[in-house]
C-alpha positions as CSV (number, residue, x, y, z in Angstrom):
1,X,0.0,0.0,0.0
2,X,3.0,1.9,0.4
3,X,4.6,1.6,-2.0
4,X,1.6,2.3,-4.3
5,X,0.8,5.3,-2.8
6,X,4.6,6.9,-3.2
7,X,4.2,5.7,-7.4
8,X,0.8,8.0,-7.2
9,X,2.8,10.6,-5.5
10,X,5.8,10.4,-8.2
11,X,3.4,10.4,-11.1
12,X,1.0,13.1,-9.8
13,X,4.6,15.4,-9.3
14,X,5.5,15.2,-12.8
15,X,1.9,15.3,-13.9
16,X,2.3,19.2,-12.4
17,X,5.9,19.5,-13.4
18,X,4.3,19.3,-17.1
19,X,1.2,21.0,-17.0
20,X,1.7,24.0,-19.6
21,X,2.4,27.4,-18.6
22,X,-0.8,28.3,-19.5
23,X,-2.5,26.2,-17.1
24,X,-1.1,28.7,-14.4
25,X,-2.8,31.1,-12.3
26,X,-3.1,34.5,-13.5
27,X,-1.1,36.9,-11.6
28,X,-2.0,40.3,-10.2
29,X,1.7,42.4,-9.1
30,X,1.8,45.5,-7.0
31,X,4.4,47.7,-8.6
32,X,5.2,50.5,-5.8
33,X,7.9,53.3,-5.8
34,X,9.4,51.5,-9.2
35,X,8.9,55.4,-11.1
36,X,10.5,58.2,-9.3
37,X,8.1,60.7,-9.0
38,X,5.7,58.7,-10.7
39,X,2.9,56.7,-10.7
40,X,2.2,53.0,-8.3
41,X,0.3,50.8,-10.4
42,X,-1.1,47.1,-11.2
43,X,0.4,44.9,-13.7
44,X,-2.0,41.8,-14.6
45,X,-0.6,38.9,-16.6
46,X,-3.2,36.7,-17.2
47,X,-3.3,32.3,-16.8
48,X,-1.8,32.3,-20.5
49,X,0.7,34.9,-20.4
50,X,3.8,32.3,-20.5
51,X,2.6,31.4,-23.6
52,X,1.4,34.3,-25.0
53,X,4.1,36.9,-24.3
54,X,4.8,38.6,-27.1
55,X,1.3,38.2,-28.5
56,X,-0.6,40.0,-25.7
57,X,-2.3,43.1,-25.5
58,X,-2.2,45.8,-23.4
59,X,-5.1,47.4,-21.7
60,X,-4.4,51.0,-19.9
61,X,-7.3,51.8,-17.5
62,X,-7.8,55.2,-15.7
63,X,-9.8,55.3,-12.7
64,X,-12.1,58.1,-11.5
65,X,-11.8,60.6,-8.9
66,X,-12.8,58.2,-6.1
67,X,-10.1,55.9,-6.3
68,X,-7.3,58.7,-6.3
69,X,-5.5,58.2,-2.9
70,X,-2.0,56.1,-1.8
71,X,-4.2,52.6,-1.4
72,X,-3.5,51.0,-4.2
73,X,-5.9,48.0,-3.5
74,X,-8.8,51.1,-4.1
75,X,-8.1,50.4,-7.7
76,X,-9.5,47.2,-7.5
77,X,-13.2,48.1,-6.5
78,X,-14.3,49.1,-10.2
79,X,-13.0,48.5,-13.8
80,X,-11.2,45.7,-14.9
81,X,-9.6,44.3,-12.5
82,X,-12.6,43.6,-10.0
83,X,-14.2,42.4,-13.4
84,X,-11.7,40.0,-13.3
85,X,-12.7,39.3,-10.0
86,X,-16.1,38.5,-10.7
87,X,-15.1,36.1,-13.7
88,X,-14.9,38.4,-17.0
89,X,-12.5,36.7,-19.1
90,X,-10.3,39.2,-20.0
91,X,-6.9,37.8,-22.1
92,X,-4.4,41.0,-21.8
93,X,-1.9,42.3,-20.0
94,X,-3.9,44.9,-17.9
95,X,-1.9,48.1,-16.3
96,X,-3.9,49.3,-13.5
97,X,-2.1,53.0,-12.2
98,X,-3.3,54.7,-9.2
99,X,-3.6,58.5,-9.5
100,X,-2.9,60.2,-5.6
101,X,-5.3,63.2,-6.7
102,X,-5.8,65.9,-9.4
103,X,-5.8,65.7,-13.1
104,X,-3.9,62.7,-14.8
105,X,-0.6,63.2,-16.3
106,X,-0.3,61.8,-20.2
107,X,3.9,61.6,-19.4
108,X,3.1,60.1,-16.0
109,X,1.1,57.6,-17.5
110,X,3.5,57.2,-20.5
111,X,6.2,56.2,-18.0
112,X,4.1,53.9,-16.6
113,X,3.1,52.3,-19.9
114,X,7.3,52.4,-20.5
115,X,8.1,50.1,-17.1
116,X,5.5,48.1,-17.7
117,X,7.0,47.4,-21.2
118,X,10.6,47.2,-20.7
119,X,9.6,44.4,-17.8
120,X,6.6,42.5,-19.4
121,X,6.6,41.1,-23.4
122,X,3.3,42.6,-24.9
123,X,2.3,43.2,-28.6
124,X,3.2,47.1,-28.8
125,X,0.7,47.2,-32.0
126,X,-2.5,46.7,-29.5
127,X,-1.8,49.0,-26.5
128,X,-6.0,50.4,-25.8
129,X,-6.8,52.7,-22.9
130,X,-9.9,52.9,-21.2
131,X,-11.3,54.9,-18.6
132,X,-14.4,55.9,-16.8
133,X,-14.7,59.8,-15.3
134,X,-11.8,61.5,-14.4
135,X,-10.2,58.5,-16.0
136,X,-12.5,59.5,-19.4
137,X,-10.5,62.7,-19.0
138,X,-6.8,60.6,-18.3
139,X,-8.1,58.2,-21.7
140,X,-8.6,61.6,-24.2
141,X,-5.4,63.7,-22.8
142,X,-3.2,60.4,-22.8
143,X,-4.5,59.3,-26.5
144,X,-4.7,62.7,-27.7
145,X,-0.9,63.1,-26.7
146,X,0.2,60.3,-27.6
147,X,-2.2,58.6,-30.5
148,X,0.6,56.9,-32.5
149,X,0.9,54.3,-29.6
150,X,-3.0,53.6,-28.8
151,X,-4.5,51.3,-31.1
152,X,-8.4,52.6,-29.6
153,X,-9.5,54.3,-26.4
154,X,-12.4,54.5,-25.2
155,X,-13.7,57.2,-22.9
156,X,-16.6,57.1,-20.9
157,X,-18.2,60.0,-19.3
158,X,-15.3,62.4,-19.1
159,X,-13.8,65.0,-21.2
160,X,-10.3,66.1,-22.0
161,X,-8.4,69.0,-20.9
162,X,-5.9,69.6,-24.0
163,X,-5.7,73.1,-25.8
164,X,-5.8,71.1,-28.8
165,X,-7.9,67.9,-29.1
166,X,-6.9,67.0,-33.2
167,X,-4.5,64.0,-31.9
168,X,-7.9,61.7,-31.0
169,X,-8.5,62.2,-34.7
170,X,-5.8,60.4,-35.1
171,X,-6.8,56.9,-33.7
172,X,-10.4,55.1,-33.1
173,X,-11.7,56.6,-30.3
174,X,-15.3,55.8,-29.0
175,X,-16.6,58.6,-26.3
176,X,-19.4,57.5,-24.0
177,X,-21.3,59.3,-21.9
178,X,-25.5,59.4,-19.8
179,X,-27.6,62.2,-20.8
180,X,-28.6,61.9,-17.5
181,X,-25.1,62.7,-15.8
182,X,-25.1,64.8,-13.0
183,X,-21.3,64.5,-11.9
184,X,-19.3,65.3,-15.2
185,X,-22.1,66.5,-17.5
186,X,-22.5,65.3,-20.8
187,X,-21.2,68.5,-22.7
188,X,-17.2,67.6,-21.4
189,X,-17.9,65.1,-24.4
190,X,-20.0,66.9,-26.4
191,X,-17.3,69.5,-26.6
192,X,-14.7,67.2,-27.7
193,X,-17.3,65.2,-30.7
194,X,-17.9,69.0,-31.9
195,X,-13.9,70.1,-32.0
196,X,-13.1,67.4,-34.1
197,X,-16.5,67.4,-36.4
198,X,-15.7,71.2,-36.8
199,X,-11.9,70.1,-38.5
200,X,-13.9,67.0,-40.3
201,X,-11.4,65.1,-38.4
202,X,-13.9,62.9,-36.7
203,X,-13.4,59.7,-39.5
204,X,-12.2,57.3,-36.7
205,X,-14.8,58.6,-34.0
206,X,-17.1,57.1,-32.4
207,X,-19.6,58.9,-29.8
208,X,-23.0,57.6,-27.9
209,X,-25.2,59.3,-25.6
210,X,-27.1,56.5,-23.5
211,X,-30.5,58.2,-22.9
212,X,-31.5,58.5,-19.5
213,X,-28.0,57.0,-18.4
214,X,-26.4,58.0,-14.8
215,X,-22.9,58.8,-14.6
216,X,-22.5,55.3,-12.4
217,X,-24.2,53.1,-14.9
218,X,-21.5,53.9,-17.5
219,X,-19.2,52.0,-15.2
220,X,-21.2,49.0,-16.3
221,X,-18.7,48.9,-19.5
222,X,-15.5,47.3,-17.5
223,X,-18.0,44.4,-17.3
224,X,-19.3,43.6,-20.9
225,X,-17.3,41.2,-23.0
226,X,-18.2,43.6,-25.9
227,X,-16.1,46.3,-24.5
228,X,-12.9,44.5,-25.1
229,X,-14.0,42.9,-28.0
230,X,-14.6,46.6,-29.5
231,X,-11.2,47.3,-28.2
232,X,-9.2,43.9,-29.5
233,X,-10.6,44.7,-32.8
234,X,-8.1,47.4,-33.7
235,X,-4.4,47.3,-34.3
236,X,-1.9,50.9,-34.7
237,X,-0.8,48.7,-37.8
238,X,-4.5,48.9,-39.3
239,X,-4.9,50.5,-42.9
240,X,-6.2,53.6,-42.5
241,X,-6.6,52.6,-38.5
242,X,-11.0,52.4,-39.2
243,X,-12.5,52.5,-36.0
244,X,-14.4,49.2,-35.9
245,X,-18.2,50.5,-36.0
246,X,-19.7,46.8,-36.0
247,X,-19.6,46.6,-32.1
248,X,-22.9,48.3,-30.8
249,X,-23.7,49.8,-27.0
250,X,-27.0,50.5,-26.0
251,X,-28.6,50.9,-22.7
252,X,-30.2,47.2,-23.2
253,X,-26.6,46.0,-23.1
254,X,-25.9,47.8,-19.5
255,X,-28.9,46.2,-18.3
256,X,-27.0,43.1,-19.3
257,X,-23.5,43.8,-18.0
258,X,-22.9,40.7,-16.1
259,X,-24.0,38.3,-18.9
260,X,-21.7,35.4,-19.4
261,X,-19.5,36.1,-16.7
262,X,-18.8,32.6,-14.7
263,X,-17.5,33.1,-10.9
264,X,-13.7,32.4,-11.1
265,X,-13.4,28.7,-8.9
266,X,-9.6,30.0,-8.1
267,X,-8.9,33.2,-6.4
268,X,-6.4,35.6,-8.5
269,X,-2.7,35.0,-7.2
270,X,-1.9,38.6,-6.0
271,X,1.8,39.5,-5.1
């Protein structure tokens, strides 16, 4: 008896010695005080990152105004990473920075996107920033600064505080935003759609306003597999870079946010 149960053990060892990489547990890391003067911030690798590497995209999200703070596990409450909690499949390298208060800085943010890089193999051609609030406002100044690097961003219920808003010509960008918003109110968007319609460089926009919509009830979004789907779809290497106009979002759809998601049966290995 023995003796049988020491062969299980031996064959159940290199059983797991040769599971595949991607049969590992995704992997949430805590990068703090790694940018002088900069940003702390989440890295997420997800379960098939080992084999994916060089393949994976990149999702940038900016939080809003009530995350700002030094706790970095307030980042986690809302967007995609507690999506990823509740069991949205998400397969991208996801860069979660924590902004301590005031307006988002693009360079900041740029840095950020830099460490993350020059420590993590990603497919540069598919970075996509998303963010909801003041994050809406960190998603249109950081893509509008730097819109060679951002494959799509999309924006929900903020604005964008550049002098000069051509650059989000200059890459798909889908703006979001409730008619019914009382916090940031829907003309911080409405601004931006009519700046770009007024140079006709609105060929790669994309703007909805939900009827009736709250400013909370955009934050639905982080949770809707079409979100990243919309997202995925675009490359910087695209002809023409065509903002994918397929993908639909209607206020049916944040009624059904938490469709297909499946509660995760293993907890998210958080270092």
């Amino acid at each position: 008896m023995r003796f049988t149960k020491y062969i299980y053990l031996i064959i159940y060892a290199y059983a797991c010695a040769c599971l595949p990489l991607g049969a590992q547990n995704d992997v949430l890391a805590a990068q703090k005080g790694v940018i002088k003067g900069g940003y702390d911030f989440w890295v997420y690798t997800p379960a098939d990152y080992e084999t994916t590497q060089d393949s994976t995209p990149v999702i940038l999200f900016l939080h809003g105004a009530s995350l700002c703070g030094r706790d970095l596990s307030r980042v986690r409450r809302y967007g995609p990473l507690h999506a990823l909690q509740m069991g949205r499949n998400i397969p991208a390298l996801i860069i979660a920075p924590q902004n301590p208060g005031g307006a988002w800085n693009p360079k900041k943010i740029n840095d950020v996107l830099d460490w993350t890089l020059s420590h993590y193999a990603a497919d540069t051609t598919r970075i996509y920033v998303i963010g909801m609030s003041l994050g809406g406002y960190g998603t249109m100044d950081y893509a509008g600064t730097y819109p060679h690097r951002v494959a799509a961003a999309m924006a929900l219920c903020g604005g964008c505080t550049l002098r000069d808003v051509q650059g989000l010509g200059e890459l798909p960008l889908w703006i979001l935003h409730g008619t019914a918003d009382r916090a940031v109110g829907i003309r911080h968007s409405q601004t931006v759609v009519e700046a770009l319609r007024r140079e006709k460089n609105d060929q790669r926009l994309r703007f909805d306003w939900l009827n009736g919509q709250s400013h909370g009830a955009l934050g639905r979004l982080f949770y809707m597999e079409k979100t990243y789907d919309w997202l995925f779809a675009h490359t910087v290497a695209d002809s023409g870079r065509v903002a994918d106009r397929l993908i639909t979002i209607t206020n049916a759809d944040l009624k059904q946010a938490y469709r297909n998601i499946t509660r995760r049966k293993e907890p998210m290995h958080v270092k």
